[in-house]
TORKOL-4160 file (C-alpha; in steps of 0.2 Angstrom, whole numbers, padded with zeros to 4 digits, m for minus):
131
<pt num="1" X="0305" Y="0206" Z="0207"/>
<pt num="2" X="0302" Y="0189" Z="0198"/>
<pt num="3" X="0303" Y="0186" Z="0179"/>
<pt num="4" X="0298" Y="0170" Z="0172"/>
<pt num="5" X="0318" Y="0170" Z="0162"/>
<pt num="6" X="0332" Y="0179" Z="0167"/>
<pt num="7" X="0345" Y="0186" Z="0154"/>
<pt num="8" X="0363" Y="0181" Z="0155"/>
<pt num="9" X="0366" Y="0198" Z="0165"/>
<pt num="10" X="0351" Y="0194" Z="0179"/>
<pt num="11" X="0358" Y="0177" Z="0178"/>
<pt num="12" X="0375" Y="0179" Z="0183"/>
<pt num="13" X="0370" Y="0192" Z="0198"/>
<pt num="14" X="0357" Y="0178" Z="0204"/>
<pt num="15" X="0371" Y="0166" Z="0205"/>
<pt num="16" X="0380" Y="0178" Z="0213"/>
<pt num="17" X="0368" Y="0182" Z="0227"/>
<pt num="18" X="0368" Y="0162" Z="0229"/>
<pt num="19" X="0386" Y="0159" Z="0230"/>
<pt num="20" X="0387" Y="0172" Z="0245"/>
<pt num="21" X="0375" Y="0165" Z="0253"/>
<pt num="22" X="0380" Y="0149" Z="0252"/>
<pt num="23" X="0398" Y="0154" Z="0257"/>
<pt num="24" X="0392" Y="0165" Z="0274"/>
<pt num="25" X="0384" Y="0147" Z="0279"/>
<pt num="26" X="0395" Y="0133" Z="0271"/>
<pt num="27" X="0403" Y="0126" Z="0287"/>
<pt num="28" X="0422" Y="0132" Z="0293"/>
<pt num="29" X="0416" Y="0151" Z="0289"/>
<pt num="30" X="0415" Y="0164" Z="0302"/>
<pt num="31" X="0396" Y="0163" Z="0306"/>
<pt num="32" X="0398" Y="0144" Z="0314"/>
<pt num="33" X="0410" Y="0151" Z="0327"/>
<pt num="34" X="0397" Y="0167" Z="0332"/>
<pt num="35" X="0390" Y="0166" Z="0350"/>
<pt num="36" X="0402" Y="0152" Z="0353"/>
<pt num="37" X="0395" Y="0141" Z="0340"/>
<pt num="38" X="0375" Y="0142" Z="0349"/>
<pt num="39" X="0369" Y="0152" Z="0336"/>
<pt num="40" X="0374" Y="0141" Z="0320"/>
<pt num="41" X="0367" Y="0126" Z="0331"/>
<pt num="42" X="0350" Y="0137" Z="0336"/>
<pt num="43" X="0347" Y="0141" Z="0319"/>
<pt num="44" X="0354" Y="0122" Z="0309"/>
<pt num="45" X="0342" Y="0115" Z="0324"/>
<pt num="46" X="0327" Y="0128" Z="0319"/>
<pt num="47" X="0330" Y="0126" Z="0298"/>
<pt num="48" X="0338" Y="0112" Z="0294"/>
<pt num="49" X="0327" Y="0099" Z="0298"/>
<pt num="50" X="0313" Y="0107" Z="0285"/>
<pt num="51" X="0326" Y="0106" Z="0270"/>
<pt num="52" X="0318" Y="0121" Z="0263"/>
<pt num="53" X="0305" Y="0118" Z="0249"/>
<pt num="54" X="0304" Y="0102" Z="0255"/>
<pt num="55" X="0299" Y="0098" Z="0270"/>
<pt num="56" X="0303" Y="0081" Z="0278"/>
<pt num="57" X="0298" Y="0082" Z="0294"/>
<pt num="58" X="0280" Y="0088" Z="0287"/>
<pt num="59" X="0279" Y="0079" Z="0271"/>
<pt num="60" X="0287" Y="0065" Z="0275"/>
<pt num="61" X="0300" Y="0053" Z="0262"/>
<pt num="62" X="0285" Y="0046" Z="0252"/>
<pt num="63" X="0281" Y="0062" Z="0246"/>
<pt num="64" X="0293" Y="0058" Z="0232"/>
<pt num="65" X="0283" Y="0043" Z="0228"/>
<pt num="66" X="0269" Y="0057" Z="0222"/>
<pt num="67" X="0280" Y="0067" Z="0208"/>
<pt num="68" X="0272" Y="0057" Z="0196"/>
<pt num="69" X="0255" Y="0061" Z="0201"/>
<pt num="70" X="0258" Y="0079" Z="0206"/>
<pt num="71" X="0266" Y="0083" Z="0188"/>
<pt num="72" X="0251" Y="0074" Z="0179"/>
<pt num="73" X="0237" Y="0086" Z="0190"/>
<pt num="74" X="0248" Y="0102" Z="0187"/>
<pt num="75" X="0257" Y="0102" Z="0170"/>
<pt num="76" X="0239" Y="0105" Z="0162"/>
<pt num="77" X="0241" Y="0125" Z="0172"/>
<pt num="78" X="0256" Y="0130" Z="0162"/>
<pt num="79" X="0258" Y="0117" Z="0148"/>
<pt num="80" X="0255" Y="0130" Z="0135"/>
<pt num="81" X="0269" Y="0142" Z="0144"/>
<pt num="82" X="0282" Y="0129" Z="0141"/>
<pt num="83" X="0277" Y="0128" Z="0124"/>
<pt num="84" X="0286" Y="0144" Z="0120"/>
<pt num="85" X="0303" Y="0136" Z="0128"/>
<pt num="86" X="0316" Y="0132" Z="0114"/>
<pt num="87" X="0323" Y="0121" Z="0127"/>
<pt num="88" X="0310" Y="0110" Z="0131"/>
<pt num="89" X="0304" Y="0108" Z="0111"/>
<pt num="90" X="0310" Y="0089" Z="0111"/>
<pt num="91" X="0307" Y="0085" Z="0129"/>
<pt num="92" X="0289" Y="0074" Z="0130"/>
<pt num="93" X="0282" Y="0083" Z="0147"/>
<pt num="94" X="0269" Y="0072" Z="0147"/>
<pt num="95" X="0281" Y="0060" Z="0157"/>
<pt num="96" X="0293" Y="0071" Z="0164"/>
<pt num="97" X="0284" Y="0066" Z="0181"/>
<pt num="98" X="0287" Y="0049" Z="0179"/>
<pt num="99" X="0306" Y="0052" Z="0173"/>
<pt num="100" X="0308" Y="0063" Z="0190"/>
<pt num="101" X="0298" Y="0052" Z="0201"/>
<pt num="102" X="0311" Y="0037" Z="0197"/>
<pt num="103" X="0328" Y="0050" Z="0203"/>
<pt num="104" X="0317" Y="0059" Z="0217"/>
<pt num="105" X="0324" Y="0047" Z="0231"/>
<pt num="106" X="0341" Y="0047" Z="0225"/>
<pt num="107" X="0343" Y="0066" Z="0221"/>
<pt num="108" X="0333" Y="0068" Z="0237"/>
<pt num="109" X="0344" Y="0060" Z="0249"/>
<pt num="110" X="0360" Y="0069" Z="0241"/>
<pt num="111" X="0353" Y="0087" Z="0241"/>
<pt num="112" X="0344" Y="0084" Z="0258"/>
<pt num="113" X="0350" Y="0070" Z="0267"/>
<pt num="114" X="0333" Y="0069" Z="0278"/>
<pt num="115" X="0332" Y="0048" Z="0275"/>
<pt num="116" X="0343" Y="0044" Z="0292"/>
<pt num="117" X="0342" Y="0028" Z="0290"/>
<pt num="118" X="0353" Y="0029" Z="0272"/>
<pt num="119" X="0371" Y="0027" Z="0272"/>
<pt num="120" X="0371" Y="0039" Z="0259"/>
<pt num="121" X="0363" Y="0053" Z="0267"/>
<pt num="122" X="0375" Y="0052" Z="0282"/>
<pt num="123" X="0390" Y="0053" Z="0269"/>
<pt num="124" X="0382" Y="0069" Z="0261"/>
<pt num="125" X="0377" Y="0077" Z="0276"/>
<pt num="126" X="0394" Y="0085" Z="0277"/>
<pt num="127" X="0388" Y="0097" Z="0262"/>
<pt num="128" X="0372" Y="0103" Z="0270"/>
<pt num="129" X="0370" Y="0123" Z="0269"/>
<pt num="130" X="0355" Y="0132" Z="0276"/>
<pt num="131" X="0349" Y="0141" Z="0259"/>
């Protein structure tokens, strides 16, 4: 089930859960070497290219161009839900997406390297993982 905030005990299994996954497909374990490598290379050609939540080869590099925007239309849903954060009672969310929108093609490229015409991303490519 989903919970808005885990607790020190949910956080530390859901971290947990993570770090295994990330582990069973962080490159050099056993599942590479499966079927004679085919399948890691059936499934990296199948997933990778989406990145997960982000989806470059639907969405394309200028989505990141459209935080700013995209937080301005949503914050007004759940603005009064992160009032109740103690962690956010100095942070001005009125410009969060503006904040995020001038990292997003930075921090993009180095937790997805999609951009293949960056030097960057073929250096971090080496770190990809399938979750």
């Amino acid at each position: 089930t989903q919970q808005w905030l885990l607790d020190e005990k949910a956080s530390r299994a859901a971290l947990q859960a993570f770090a295994k996954m990330h582990g069973y497909f962080w490159q050099g374990s056993k599942f590479w070497s499966h079927d004679g490598g085919q399948l890691g290379k059936d499934l990296e050609e199948a997933v990778w290219s989406n990145g997960g939540y982000m989806q470059p080869a639907l969405q394309g590099y200028s989505q990141l161009e459209k935080v700013a925007d995209g937080w301005k239309a949503r914050l007004p849903d759940f603005k009064d839900d992160l009032k109740g954060i103690e962690e956010l009672q100095d942070v001005d969310l009125n410009t969060l997406g503006e904040r995020l929108e001038k990292v997003a093609k930075t921090v993009g490229v180095e937790a997805h390297p999609f951009a293949k015409d960056s030097n960057l991303a073929k250096d971090m490519f080496q770190y990809r993982t399938l979750i």
